[in-house]
PDB file of N, CA, C and O in Angstrom:
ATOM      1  N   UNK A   1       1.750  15.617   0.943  1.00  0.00           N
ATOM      2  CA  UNK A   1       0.626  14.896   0.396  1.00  0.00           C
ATOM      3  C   UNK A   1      -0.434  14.654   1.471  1.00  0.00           C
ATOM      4  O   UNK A   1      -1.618  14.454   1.197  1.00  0.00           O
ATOM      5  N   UNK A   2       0.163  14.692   2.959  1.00  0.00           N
ATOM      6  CA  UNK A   2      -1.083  14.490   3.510  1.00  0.00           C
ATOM      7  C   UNK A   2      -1.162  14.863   5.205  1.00  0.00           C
ATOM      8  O   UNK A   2      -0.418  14.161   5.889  1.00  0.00           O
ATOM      9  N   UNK A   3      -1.871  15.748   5.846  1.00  0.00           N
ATOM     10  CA  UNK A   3      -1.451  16.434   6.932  1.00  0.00           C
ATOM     11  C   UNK A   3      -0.602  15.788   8.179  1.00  0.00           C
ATOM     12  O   UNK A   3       0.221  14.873   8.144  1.00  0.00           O
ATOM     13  N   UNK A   4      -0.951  16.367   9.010  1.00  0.00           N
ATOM     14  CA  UNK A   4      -0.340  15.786  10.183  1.00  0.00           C
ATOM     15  C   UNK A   4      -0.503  14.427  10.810  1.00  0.00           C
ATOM     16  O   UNK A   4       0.141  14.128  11.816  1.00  0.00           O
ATOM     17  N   UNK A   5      -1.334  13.611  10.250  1.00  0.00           N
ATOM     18  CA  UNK A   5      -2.368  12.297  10.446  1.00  0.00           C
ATOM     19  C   UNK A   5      -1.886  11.453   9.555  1.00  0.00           C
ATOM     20  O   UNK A   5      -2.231  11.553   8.377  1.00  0.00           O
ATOM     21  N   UNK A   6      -0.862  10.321  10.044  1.00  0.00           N
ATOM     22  CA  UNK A   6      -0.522   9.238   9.497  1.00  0.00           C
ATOM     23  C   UNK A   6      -1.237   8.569   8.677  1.00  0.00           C
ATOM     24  O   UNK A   6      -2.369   8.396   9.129  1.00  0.00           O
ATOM     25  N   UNK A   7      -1.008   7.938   7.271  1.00  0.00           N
ATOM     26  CA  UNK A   7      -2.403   7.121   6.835  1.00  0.00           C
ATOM     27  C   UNK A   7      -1.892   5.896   6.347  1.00  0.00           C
ATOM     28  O   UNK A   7      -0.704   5.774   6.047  1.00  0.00           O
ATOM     29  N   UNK A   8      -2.835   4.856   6.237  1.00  0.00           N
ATOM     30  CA  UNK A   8      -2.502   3.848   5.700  1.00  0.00           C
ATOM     31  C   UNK A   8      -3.258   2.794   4.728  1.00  0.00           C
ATOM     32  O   UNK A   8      -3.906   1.989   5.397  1.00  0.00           O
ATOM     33  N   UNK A   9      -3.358   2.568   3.248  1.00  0.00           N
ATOM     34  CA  UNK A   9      -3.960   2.271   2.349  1.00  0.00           C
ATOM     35  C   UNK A   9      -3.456   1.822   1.468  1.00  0.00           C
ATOM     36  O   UNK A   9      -2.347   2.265   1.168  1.00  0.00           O
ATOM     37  N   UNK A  10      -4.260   0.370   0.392  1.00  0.00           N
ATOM     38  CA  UNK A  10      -4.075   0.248  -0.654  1.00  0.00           C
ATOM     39  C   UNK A  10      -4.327   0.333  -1.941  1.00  0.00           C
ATOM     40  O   UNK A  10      -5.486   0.054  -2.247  1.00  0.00           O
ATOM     41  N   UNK A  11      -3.369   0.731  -3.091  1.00  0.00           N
ATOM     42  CA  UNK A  11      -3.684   1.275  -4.153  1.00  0.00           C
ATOM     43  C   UNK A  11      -3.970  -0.145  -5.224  1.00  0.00           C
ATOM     44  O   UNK A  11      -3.106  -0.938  -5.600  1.00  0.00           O
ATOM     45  N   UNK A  12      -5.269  -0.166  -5.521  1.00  0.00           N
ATOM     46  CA  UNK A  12      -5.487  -1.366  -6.673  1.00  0.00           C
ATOM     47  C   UNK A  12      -4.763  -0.337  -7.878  1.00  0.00           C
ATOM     48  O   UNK A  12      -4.582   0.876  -7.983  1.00  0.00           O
ATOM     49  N   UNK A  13      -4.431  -1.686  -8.807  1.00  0.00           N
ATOM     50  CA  UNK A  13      -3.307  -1.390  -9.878  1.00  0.00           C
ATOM     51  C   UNK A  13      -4.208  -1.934 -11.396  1.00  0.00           C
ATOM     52  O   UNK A  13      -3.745  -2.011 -12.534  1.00  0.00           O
ATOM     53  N   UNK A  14      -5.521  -2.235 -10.960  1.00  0.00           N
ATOM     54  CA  UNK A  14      -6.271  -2.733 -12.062  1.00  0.00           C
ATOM     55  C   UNK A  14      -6.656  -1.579 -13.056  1.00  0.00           C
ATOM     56  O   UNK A  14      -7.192  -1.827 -14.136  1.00  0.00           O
ATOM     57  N   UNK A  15      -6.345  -0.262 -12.625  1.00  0.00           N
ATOM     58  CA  UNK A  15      -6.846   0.542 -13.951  1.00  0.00           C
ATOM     59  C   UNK A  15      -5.397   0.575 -15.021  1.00  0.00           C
ATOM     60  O   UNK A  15      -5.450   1.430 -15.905  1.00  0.00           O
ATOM     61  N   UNK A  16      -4.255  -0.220 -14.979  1.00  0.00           N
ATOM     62  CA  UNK A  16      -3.114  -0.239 -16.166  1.00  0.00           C
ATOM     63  C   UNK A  16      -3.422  -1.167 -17.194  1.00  0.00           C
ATOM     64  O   UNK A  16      -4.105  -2.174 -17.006  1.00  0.00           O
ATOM     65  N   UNK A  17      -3.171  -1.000 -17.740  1.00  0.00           N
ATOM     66  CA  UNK A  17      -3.347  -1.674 -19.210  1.00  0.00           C
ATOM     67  C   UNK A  17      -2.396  -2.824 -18.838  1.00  0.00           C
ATOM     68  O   UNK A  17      -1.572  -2.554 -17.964  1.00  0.00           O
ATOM     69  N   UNK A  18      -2.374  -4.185 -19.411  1.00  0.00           N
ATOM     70  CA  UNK A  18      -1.921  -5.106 -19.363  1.00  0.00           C
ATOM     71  C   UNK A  18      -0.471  -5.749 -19.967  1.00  0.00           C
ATOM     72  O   UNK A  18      -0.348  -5.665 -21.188  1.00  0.00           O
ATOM     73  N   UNK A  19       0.596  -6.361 -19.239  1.00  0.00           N
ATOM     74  CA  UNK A  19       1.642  -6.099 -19.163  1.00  0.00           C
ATOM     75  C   UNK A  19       2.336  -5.708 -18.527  1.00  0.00           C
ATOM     76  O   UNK A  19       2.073  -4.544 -18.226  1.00  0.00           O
ATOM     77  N   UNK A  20       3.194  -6.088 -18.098  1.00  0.00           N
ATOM     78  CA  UNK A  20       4.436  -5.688 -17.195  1.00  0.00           C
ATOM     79  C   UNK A  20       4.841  -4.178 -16.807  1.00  0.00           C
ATOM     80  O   UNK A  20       4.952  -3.701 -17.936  1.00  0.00           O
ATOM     81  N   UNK A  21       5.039  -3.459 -16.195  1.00  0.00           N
ATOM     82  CA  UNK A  21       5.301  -2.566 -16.053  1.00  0.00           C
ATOM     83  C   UNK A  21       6.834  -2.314 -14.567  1.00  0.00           C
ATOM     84  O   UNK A  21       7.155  -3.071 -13.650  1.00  0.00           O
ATOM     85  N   UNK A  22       7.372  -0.999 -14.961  1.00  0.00           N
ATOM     86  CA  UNK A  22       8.643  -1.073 -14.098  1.00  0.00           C
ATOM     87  C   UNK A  22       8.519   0.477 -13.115  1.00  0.00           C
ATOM     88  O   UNK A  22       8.892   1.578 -13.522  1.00  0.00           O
ATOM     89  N   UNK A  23       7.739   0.121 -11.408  1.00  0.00           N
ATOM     90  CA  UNK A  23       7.306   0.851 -10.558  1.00  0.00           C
ATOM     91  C   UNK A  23       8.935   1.579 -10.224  1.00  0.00           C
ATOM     92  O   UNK A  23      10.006   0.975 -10.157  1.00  0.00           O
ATOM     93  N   UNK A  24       8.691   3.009 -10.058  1.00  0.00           N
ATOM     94  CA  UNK A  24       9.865   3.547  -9.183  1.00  0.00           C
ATOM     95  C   UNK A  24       9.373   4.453  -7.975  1.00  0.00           C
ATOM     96  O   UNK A  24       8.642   5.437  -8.084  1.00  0.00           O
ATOM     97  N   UNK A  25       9.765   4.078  -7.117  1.00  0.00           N
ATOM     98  CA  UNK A  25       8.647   4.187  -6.134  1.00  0.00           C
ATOM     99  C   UNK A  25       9.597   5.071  -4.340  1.00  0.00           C
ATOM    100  O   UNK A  25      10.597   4.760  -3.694  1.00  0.00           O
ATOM    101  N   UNK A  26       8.899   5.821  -4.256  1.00  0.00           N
ATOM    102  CA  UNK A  26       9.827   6.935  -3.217  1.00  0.00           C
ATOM    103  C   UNK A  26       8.716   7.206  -2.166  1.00  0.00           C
ATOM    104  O   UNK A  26       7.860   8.082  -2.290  1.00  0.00           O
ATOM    105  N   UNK A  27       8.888   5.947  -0.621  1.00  0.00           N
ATOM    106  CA  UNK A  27       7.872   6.153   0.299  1.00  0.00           C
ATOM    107  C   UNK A  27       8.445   6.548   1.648  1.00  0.00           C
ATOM    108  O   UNK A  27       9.426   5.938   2.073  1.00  0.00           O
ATOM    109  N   UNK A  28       7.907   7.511   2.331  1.00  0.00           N
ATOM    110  CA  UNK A  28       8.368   7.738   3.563  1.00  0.00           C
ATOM    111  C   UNK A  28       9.124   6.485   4.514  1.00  0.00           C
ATOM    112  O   UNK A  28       8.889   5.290   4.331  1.00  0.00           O
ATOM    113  N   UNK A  29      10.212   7.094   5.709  1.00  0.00           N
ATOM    114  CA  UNK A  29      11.159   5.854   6.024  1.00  0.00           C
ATOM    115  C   UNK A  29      10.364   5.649   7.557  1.00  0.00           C
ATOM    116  O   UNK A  29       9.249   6.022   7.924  1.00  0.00           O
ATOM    117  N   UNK A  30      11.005   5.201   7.979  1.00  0.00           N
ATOM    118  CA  UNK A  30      10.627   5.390   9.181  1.00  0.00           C
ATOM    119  C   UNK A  30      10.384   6.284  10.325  1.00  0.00           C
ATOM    120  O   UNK A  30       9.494   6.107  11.157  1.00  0.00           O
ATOM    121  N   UNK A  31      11.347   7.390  10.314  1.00  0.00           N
ATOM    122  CA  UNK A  31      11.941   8.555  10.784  1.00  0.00           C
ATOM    123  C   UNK A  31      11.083   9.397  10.340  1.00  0.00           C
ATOM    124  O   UNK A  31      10.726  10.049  11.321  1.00  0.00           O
ATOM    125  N   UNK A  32      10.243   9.963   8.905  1.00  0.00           N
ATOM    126  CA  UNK A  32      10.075  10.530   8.458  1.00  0.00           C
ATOM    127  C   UNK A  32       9.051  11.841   8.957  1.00  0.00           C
ATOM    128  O   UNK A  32       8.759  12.829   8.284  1.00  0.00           O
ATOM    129  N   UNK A  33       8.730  11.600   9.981  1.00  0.00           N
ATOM    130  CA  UNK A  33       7.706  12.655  10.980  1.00  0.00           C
ATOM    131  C   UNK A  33       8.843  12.919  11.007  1.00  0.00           C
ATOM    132  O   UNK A  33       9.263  12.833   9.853  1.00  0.00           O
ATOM    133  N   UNK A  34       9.742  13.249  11.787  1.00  0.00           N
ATOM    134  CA  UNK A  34      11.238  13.760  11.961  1.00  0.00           C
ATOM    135  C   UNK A  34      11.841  14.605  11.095  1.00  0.00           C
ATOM    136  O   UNK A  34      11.947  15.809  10.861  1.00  0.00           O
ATOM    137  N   UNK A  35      12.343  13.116  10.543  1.00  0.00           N
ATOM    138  CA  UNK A  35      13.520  14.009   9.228  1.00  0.00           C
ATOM    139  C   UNK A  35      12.818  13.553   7.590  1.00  0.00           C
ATOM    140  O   UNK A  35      12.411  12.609   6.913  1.00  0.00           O
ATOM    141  N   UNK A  36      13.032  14.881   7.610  1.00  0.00           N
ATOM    142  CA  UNK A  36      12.146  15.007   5.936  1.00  0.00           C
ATOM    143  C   UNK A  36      13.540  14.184   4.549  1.00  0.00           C
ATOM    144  O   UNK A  36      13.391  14.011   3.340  1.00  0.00           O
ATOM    145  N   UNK A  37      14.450  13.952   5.220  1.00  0.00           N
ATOM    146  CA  UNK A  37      15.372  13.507   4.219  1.00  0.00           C
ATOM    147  C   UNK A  37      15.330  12.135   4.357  1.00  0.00           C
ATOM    148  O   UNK A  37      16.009  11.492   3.557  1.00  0.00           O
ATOM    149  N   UNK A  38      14.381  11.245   5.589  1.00  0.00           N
ATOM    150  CA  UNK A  38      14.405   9.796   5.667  1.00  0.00           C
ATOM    151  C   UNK A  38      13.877   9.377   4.950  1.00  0.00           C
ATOM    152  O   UNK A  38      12.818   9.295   5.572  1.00  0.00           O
ATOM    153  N   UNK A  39      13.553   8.755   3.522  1.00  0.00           N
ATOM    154  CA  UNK A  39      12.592   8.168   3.050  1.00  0.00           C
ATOM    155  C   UNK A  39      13.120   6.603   2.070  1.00  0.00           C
ATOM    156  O   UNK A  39      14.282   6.212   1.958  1.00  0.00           O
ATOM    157  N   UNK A  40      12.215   6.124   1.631  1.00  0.00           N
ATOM    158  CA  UNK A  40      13.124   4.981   0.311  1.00  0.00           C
ATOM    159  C   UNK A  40      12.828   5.174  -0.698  1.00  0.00           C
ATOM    160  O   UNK A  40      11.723   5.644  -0.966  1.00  0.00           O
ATOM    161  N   UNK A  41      13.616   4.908  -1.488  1.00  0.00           N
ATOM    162  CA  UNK A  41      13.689   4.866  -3.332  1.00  0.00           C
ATOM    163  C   UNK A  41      14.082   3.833  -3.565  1.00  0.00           C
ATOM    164  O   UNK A  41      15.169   3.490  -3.100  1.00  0.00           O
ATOM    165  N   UNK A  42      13.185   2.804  -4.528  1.00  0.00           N
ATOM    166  CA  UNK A  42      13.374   1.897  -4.945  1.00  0.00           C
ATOM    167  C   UNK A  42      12.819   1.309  -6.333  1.00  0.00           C
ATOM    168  O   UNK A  42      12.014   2.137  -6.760  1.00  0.00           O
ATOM    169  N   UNK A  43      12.925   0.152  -7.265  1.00  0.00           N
ATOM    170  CA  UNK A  43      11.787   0.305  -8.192  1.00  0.00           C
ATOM    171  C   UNK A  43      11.635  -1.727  -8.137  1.00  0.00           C
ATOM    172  O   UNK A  43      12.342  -2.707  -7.896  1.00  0.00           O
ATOM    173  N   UNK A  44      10.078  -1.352  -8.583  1.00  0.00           N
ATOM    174  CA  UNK A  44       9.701  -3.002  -8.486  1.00  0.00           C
ATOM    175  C   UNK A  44       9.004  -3.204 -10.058  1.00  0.00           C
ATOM    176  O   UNK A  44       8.641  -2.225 -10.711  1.00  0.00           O
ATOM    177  N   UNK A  45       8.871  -4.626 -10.568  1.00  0.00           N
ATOM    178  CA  UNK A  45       8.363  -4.847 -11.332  1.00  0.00           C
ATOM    179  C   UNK A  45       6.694  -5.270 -11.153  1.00  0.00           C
ATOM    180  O   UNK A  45       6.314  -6.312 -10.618  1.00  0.00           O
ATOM    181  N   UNK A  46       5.968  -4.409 -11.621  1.00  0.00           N
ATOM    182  CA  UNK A  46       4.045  -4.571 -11.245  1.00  0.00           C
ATOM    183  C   UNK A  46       2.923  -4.980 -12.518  1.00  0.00           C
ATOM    184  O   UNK A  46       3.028  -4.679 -13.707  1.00  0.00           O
ATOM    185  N   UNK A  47       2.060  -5.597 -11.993  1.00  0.00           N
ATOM    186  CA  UNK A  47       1.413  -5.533 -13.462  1.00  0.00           C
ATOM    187  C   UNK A  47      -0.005  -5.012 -12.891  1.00  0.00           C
ATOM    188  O   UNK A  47      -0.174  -4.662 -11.723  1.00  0.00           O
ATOM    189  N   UNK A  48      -0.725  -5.014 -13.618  1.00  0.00           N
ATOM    190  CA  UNK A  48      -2.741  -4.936 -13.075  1.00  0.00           C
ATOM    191  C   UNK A  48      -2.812  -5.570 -12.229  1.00  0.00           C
ATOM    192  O   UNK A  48      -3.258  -4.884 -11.309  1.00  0.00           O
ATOM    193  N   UNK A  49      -2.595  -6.798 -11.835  1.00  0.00           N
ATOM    194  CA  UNK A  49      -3.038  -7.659 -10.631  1.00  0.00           C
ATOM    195  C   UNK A  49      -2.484  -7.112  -9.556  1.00  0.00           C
ATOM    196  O   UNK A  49      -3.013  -7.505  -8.516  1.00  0.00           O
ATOM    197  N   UNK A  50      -1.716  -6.441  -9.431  1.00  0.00           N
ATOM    198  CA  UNK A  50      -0.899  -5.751  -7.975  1.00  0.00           C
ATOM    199  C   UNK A  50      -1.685  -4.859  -7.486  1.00  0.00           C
ATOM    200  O   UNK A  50      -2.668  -4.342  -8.018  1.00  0.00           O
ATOM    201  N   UNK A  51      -1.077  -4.616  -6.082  1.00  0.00           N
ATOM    202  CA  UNK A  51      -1.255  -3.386  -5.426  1.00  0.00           C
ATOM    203  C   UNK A  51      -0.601  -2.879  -4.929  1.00  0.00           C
ATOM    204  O   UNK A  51       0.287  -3.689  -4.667  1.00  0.00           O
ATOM    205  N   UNK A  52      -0.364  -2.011  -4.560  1.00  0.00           N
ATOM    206  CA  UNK A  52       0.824  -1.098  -3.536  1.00  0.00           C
ATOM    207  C   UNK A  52       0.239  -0.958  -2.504  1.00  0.00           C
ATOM    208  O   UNK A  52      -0.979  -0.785  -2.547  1.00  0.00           O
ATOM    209  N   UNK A  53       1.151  -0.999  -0.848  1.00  0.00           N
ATOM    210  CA  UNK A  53       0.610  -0.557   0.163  1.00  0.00           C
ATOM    211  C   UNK A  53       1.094   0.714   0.583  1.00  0.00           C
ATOM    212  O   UNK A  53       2.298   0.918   0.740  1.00  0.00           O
ATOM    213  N   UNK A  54       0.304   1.498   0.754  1.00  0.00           N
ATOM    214  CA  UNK A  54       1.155   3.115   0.964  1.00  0.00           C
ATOM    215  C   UNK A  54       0.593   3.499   2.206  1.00  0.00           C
ATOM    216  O   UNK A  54      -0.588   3.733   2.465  1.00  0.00           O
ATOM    217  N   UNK A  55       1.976   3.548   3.225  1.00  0.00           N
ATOM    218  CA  UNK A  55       2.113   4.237   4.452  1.00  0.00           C
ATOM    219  C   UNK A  55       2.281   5.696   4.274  1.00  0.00           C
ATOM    220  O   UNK A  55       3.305   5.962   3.644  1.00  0.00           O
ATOM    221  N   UNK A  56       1.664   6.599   4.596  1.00  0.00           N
ATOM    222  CA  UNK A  56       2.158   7.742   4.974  1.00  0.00           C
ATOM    223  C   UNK A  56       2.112   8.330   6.325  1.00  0.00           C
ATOM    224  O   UNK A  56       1.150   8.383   7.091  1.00  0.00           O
ATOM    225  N   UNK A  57       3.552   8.846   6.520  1.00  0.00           N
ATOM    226  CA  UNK A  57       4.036   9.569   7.588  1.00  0.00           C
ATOM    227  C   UNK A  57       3.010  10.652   8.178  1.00  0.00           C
ATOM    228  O   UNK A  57       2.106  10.956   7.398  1.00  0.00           O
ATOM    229  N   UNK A  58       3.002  11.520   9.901  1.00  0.00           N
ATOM    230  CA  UNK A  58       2.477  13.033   9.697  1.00  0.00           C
ATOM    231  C   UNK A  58       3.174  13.917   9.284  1.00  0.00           C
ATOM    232  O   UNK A  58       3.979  14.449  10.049  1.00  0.00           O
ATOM    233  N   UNK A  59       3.083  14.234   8.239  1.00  0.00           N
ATOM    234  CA  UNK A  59       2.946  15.429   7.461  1.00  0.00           C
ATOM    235  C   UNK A  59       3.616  14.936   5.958  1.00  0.00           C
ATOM    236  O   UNK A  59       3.954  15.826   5.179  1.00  0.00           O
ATOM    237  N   UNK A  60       3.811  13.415   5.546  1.00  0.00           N
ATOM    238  CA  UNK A  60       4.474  12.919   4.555  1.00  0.00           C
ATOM    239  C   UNK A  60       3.924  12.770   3.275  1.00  0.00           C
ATOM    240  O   UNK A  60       2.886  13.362   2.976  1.00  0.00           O
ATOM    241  N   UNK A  61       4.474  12.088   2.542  1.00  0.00           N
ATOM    242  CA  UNK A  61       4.237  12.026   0.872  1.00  0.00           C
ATOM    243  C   UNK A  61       4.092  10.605   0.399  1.00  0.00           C
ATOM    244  O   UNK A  61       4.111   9.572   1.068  1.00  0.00           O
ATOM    245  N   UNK A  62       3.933  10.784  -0.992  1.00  0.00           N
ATOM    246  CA  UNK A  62       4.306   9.169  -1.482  1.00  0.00           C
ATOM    247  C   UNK A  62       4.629   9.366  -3.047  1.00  0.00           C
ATOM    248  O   UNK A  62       3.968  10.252  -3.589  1.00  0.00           O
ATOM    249  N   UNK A  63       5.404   8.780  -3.725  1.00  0.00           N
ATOM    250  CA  UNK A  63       5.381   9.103  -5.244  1.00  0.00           C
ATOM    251  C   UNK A  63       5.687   7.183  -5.964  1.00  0.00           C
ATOM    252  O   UNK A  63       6.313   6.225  -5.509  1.00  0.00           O
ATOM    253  N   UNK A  64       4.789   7.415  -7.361  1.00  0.00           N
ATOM    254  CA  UNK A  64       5.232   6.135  -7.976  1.00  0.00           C
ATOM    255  C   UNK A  64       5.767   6.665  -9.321  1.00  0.00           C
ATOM    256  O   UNK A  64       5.106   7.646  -9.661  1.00  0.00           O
ATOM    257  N   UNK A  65       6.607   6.396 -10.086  1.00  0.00           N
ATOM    258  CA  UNK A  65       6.669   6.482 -11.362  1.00  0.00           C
ATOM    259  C   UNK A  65       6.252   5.052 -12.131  1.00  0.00           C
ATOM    260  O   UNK A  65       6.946   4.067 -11.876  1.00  0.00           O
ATOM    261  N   UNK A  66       5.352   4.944 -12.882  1.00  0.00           N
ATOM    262  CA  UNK A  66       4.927   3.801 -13.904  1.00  0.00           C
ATOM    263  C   UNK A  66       5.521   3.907 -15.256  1.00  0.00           C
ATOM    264  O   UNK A  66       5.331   4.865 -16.004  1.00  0.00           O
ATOM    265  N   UNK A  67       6.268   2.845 -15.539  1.00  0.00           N
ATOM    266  CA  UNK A  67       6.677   2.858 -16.712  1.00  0.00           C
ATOM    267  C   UNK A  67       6.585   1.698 -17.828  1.00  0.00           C
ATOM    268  O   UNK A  67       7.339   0.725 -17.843  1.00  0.00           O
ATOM    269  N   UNK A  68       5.788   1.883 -18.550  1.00  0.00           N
ATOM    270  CA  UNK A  68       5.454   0.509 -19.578  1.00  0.00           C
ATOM    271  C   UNK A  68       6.907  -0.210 -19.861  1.00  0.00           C
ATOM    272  O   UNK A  68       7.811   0.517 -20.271  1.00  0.00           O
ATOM    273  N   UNK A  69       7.140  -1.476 -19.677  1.00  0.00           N
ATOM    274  CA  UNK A  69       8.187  -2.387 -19.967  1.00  0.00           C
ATOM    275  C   UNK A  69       7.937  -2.760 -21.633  1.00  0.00           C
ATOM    276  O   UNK A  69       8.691  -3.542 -22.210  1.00  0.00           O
TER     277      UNK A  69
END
């Protein structure tokens, strides 16, 4: 998802429709310049008012799955 150049940013969550929603969410670990198998999987509960902070690794990714509750 994004070259060799670490990045770091947040995603406003105000374009979801309103209501609860259930984030599953897979962000680079610490290691992850390294080893491409370091990363976390986890899932949180988000609504519109949230944001996500997304670190990415050099040469790493980021994925969310959104799922209406």
């Amino acid at each position: 998802m994004t070259d060799w150049t670490s990045r770091e940013f947040t995603l406003k969550l105000n374009f979801l429709n309103s209501g609860p929603y259930e984030a599953t969410i897979c962000q680079d670990g610490i290691n992850a310049d390294r080893y491409a198998s370091d990363y976390q999987l986890f899932t949180k509960n988000i609504t519109r008012n949230d944001s996500l902070p997304i670190k990415l690794a050099p040469g790493g990714g980021f994925l969310v799955r959104l799922k209406k509750e």
